[in-house]
C-alpha positions as CSV (number, residue, x, y, z in Angstrom):
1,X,0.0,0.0,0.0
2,X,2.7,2.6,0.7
3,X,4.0,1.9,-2.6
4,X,0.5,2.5,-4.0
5,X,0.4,6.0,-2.3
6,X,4.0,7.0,-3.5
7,X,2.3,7.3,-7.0
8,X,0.4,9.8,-8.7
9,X,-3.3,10.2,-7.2
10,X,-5.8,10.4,-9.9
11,X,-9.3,11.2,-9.9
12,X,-11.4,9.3,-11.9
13,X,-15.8,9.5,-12.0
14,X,-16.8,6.3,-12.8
15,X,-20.5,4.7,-12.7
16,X,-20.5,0.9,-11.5
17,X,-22.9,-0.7,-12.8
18,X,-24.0,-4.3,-12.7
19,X,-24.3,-6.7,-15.5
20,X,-27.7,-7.9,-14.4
21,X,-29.1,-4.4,-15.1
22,X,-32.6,-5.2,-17.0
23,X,-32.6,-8.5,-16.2
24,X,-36.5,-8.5,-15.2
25,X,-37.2,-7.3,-18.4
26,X,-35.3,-9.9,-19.8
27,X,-37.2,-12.6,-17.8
28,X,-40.4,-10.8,-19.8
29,X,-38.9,-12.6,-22.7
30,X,-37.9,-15.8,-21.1
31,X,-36.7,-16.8,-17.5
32,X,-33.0,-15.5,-16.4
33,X,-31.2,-16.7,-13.3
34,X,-30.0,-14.0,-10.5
35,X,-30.7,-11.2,-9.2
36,X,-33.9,-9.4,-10.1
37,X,-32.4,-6.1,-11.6
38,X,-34.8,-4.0,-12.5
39,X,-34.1,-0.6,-15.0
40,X,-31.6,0.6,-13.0
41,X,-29.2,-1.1,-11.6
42,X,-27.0,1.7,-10.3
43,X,-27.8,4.5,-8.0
44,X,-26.4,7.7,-5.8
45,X,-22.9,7.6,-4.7
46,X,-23.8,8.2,-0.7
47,X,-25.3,4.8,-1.5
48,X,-23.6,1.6,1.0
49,X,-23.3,-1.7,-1.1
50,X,-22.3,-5.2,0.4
51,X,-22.2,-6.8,-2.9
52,X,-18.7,-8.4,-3.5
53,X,-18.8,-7.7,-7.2
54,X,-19.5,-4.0,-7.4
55,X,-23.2,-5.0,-8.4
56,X,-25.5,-2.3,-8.2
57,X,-23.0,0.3,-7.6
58,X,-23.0,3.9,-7.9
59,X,-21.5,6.5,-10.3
60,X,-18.4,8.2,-8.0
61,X,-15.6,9.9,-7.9
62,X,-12.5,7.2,-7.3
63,X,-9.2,8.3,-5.8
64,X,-6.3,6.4,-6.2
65,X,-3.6,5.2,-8.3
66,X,-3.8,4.3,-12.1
67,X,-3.1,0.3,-12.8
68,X,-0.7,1.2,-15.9
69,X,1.8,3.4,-13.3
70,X,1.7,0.1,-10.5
71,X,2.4,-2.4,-13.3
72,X,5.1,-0.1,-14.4
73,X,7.3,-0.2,-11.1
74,X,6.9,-3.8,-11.3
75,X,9.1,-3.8,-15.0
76,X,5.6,-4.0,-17.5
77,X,5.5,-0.9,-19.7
78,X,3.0,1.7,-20.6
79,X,0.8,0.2,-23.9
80,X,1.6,-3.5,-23.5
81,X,-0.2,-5.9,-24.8
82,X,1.6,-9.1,-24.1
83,X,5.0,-9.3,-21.5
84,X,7.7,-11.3,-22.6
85,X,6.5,-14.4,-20.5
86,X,3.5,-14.8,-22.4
87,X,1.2,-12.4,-19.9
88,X,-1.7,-11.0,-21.8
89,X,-4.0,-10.4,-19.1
90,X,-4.3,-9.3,-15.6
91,X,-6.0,-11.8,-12.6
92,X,-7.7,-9.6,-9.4
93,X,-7.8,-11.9,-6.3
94,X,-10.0,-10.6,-3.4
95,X,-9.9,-11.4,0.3
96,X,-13.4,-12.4,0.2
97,X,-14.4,-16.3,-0.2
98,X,-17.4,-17.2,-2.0
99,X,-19.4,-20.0,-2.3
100,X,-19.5,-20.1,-6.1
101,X,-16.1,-20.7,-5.9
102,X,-16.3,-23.8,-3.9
103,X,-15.1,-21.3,-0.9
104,X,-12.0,-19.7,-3.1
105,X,-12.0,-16.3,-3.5
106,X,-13.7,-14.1,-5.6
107,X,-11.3,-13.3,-9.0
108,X,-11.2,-11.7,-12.3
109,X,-9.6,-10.5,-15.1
110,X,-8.9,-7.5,-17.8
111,X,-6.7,-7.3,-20.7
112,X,-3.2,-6.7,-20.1
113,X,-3.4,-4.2,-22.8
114,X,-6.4,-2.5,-21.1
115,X,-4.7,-2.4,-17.7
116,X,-1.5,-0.9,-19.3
117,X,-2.9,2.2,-21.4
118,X,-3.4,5.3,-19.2
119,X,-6.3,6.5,-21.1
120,X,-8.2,3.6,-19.7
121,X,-8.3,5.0,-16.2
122,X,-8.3,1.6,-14.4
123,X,-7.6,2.7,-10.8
124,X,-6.6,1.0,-7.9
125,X,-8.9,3.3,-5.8
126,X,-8.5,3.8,-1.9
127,X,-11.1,6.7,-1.5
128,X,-14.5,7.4,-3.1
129,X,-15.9,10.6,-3.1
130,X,-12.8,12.5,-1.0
131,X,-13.1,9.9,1.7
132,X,-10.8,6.3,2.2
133,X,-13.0,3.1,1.1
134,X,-15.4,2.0,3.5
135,X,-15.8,-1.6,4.1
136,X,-18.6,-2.1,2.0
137,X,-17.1,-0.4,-1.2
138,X,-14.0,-2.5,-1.1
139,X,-11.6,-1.0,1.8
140,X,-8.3,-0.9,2.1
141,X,-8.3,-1.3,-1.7
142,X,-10.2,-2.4,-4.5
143,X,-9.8,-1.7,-8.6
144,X,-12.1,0.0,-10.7
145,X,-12.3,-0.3,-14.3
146,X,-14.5,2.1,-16.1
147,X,-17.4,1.6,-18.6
148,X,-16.5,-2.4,-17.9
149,X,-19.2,-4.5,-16.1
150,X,-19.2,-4.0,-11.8
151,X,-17.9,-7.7,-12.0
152,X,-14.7,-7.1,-13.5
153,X,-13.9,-4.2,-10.3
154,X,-12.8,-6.3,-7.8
155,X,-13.4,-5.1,-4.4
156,X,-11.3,-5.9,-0.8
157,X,-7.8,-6.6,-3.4
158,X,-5.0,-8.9,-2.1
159,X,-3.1,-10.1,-5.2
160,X,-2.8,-8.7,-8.7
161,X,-1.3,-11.9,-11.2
162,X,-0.2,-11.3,-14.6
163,X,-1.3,-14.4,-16.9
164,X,-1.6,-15.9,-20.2
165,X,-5.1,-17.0,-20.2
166,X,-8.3,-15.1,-18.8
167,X,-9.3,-15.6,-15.2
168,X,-10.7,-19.0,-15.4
169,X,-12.5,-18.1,-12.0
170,X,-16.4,-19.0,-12.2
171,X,-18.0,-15.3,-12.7
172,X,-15.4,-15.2,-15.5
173,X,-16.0,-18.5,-17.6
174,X,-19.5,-19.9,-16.1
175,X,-21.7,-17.0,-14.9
176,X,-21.9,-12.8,-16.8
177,X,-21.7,-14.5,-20.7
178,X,-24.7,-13.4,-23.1
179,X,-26.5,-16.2,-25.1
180,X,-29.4,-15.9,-28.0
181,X,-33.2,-17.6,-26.7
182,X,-32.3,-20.7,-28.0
183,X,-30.0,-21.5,-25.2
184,X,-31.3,-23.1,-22.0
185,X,-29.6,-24.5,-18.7
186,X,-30.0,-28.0,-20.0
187,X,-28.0,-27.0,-23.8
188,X,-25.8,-24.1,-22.4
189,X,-22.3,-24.6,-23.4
190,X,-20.3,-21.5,-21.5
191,X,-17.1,-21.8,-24.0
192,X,-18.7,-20.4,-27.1
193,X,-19.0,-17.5,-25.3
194,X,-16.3,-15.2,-24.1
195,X,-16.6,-13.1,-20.8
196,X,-19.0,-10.1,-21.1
197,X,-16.9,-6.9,-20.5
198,X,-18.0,-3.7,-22.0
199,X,-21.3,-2.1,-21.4
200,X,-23.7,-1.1,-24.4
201,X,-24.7,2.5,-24.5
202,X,-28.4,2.3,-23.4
203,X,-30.9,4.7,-21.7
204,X,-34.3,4.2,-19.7
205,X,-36.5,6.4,-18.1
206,X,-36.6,5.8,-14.6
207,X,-39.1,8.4,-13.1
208,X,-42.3,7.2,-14.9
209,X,-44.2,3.7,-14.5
210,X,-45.1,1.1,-17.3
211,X,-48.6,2.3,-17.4
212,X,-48.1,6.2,-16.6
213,X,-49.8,8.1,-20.0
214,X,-47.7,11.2,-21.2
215,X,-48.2,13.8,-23.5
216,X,-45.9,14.2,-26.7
217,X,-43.7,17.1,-25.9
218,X,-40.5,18.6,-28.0
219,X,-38.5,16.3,-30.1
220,X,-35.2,16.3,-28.8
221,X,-31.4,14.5,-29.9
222,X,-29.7,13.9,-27.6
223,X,-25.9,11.5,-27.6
224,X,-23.9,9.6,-25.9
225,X,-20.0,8.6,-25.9
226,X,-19.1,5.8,-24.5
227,X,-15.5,3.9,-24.9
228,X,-14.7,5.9,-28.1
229,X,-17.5,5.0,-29.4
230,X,-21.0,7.8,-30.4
231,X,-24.5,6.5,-30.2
């Protein structure tokens, strides 16, 4: 940690969102396991969270160190993509155990590329909002990778591994995959599908019900950016 302080404090504003988000209205369509997401799956940053994979979480403002400058003291460069070993990704390993994981703990795993580019922001954060991590948001230290899925934002950090292959850890390769209607729990083959990472730019409005009537007002555009990409 005092190694981690030594660097360069960045501010980053980053909204946390789970991968889940929707997921009643997918179960309109046909029956999802987990969680029963509704529209909006994020919220206020004042907002406490116990959930172990940054699900639910809210848009803040993270302090803390960026990834590429802590990989860099440890000999990886800015802008790699693959270390001289073979390492093309990056493994977080949290203190917390989870049942999912047969009572191992809670891991995942970002691009090597991704973690090494400063322009990506990924943070290992130790405040949120001005203030050190509380224990529900991940304290002493947790990462935080923006416009990526909660999952991938490991809270409550103890190791950091650089490795060839993606996390093979369950919520990587056996849980937050997408698959067309056609797949069901008894056909489901998780390897067809890589890990899902990056968020789809999407809006909903939140302060109405289904059956509230409105009248037709101005027609407005409006856009949004989102990992270099315009909607």
């Amino acid at each position: 940690m005092k190694d981690i302080w030594m660097l360069p404090k960045y501010s980053v504003t980053a909204t946390l969102q789970c991968a889940g988000n929707r997921r009643t209205a997918m179960s309109k369509i046909k029956t999802v396991k987990g969680v029963g997401w509704d529209v909006s799956a994020i919220g206020n940053g004042s907002l406490s969270s116990g959930m172990r994979r940054g699900e639910g979480m809210p848009t803040s403002i993270w302090g803390g160190a960026k990834l590429s400058d802590v990989l860099e003291l440890v000999g990886i460069p800015k802008l790699t993509s693959v270390t001289r070993f073979g390492g093309r990704h990056v493994e977080f390993i949290s203190v917390d155990k989870c049942k999912e994981e047969n009572g191992g703990p809670y891991k995942a795993s970002i691009p090597l590329s991704q973690a090494t580019n400063p322009e990506a922001d990924v943070l290992l954060a130790y405040e949120m909002n001005g203030e050190p991590l509380n224990r529900d948001h991940g304290y002493p230290l947790r990462v935080v990778v923006p416009s990526v899925i909660g999952a991938r934002s490991v809270k409550w950090l103890e190791d950091i591994n650089i490795i060839a292959e993606e996390c093979q850890g369950l919520f990587m390769q056996k849980d937050y995959k997408m698959f067309p209607p056609s797949v069901n729990w008894d056909n489901i083959d998780w390897s067809t599908r890589r890990p899902q990472m990056d968020f789809p730019v999407q809006c909903v409005i939140c302060s109405l019900e289904d059956v509230s009537t409105v009248k037709p007002g101005k027609d407005q555009e409006r856009f949004a950016v989102q990992t270099g990409e315009t909607a």
